[in-house]
C-alpha positions in Angstrom: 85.3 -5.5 -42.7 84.1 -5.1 -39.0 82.2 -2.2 -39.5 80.3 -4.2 -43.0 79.9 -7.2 -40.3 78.4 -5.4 -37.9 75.9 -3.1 -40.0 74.9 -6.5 -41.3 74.1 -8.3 -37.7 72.1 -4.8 -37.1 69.8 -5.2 -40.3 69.1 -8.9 -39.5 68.6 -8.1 -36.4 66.0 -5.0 -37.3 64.2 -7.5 -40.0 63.6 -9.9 -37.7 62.2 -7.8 -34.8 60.3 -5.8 -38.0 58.7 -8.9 -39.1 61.2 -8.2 -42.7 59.8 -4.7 -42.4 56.0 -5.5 -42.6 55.3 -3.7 -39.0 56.9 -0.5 -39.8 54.5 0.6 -42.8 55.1 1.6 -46.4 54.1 4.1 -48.5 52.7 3.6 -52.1 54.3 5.4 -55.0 53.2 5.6 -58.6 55.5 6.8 -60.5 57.5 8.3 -58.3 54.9 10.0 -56.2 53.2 8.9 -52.7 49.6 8.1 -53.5 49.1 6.4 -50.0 50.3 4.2 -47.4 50.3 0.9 -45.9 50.5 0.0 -42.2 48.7 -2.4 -39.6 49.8 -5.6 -41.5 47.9 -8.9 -40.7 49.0 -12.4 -41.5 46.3 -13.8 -43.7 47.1 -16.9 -45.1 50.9 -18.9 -46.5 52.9 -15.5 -48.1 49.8 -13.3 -48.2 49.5 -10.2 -45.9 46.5 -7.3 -45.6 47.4 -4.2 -44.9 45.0 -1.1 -44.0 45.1 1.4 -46.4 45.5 5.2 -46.3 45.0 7.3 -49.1 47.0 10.3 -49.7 44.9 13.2 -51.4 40.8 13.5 -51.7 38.1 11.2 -53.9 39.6 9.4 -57.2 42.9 8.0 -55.4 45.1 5.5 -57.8 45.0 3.0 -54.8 41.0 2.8 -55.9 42.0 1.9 -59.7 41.5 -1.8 -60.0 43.6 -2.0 -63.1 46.8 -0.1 -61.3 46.9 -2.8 -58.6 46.4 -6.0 -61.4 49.1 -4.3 -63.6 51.6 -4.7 -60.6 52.3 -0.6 -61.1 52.6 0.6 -57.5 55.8 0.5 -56.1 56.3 0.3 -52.2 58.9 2.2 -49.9 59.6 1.4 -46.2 58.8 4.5 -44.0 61.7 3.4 -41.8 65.1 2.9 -44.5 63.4 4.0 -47.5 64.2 1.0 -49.4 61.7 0.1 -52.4 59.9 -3.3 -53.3 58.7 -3.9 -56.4 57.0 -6.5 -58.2 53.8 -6.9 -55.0 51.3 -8.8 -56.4 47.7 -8.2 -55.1 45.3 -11.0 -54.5 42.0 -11.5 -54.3 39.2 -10.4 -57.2 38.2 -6.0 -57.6 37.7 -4.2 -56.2 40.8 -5.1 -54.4 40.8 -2.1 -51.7 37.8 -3.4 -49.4 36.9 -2.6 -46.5 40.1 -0.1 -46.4 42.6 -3.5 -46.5 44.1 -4.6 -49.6 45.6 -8.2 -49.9 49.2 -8.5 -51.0 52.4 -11.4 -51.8 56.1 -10.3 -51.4 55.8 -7.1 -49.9 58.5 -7.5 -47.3 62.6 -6.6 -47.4 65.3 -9.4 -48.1 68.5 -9.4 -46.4 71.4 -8.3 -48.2 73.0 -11.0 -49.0 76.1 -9.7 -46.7 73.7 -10.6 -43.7 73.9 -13.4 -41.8 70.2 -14.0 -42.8 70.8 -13.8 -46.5 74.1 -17.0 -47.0 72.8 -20.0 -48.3 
C-alpha cells in the first residue's frame, strides 16, 4: 500500500513538472512501427498543442499522408515511460504537417486513477 502510494505521488509529481508528458517528446507509430517523432511542444490555443516534427526514414514519410493523420491512425508513445495515447486528433485543414509542426488535441498522459491527481 505504501509503496502503490508513493509510486503514485511520484507520477503526479513527474506529470506535473512534464506538463502531462507534453515536454518529454513522443514518437509516432503506425502500426506498430516508429515513423517519426514529436518534441518541442507549444501551447497554441484551449486543448490544442503543435509539436515539431521529425520524420524517421527518407522522402514519402506516413507523417506526410494527409489521410493517415484525418483517419486518427497514428498512435503516440512517450520517449520517457513508454506509455501510448491513442485517439489524437489533428486540427487544422492538409496539409496538416506545415512548416515541420503539426497541430494536435489530447495528446498528453492521464493520471492513473491511483494518483492523487486522478480522484474525483
Amino acid at each position: 500500500m505504501i509503496r502503490r502510494t508513493r509510486n503514485a505521488l511520484h507520477r503526479a509529481r513527474w506529470l506535473t513538472r512534464s506538463n502531462f508528458g507534453r515536454n518529454d517528446g513522443w514518437f509516432v507509430e503506425l502500426d506498430g512501427r516508429v515513423v517519426g517523432e514529436l518534441d518541442d511542444p507549444r501551447w497554441e490555443d484551449m486543448f490544442w498543442y503543435s509539436y515539431a516534427v521529425r520524420r524517421v526514414g527518407g522522402p514519402g514519410s506516413p507523417l506526410d499522408d494527409d489521410a493517415l493523420w484525418s483517419e486518427c491512425r497514428f498512435s503516440f508513445r512517450s520517449r520517457t515511460c513508454g506509455e501510448r495515447v491513442d485517439g489524437v486528433l489533428v486540427g487544422g485543414t492538409p496539409p496538416f504537417v506545415h512548416s515541420n509542426r503539426v497541430l494536435l488535441r489530447g495528446l498528453y498522459l492521464q493520471p492513473s486513477s491511483s494518483s492523487p491527481l486522478g480522484r474525483r
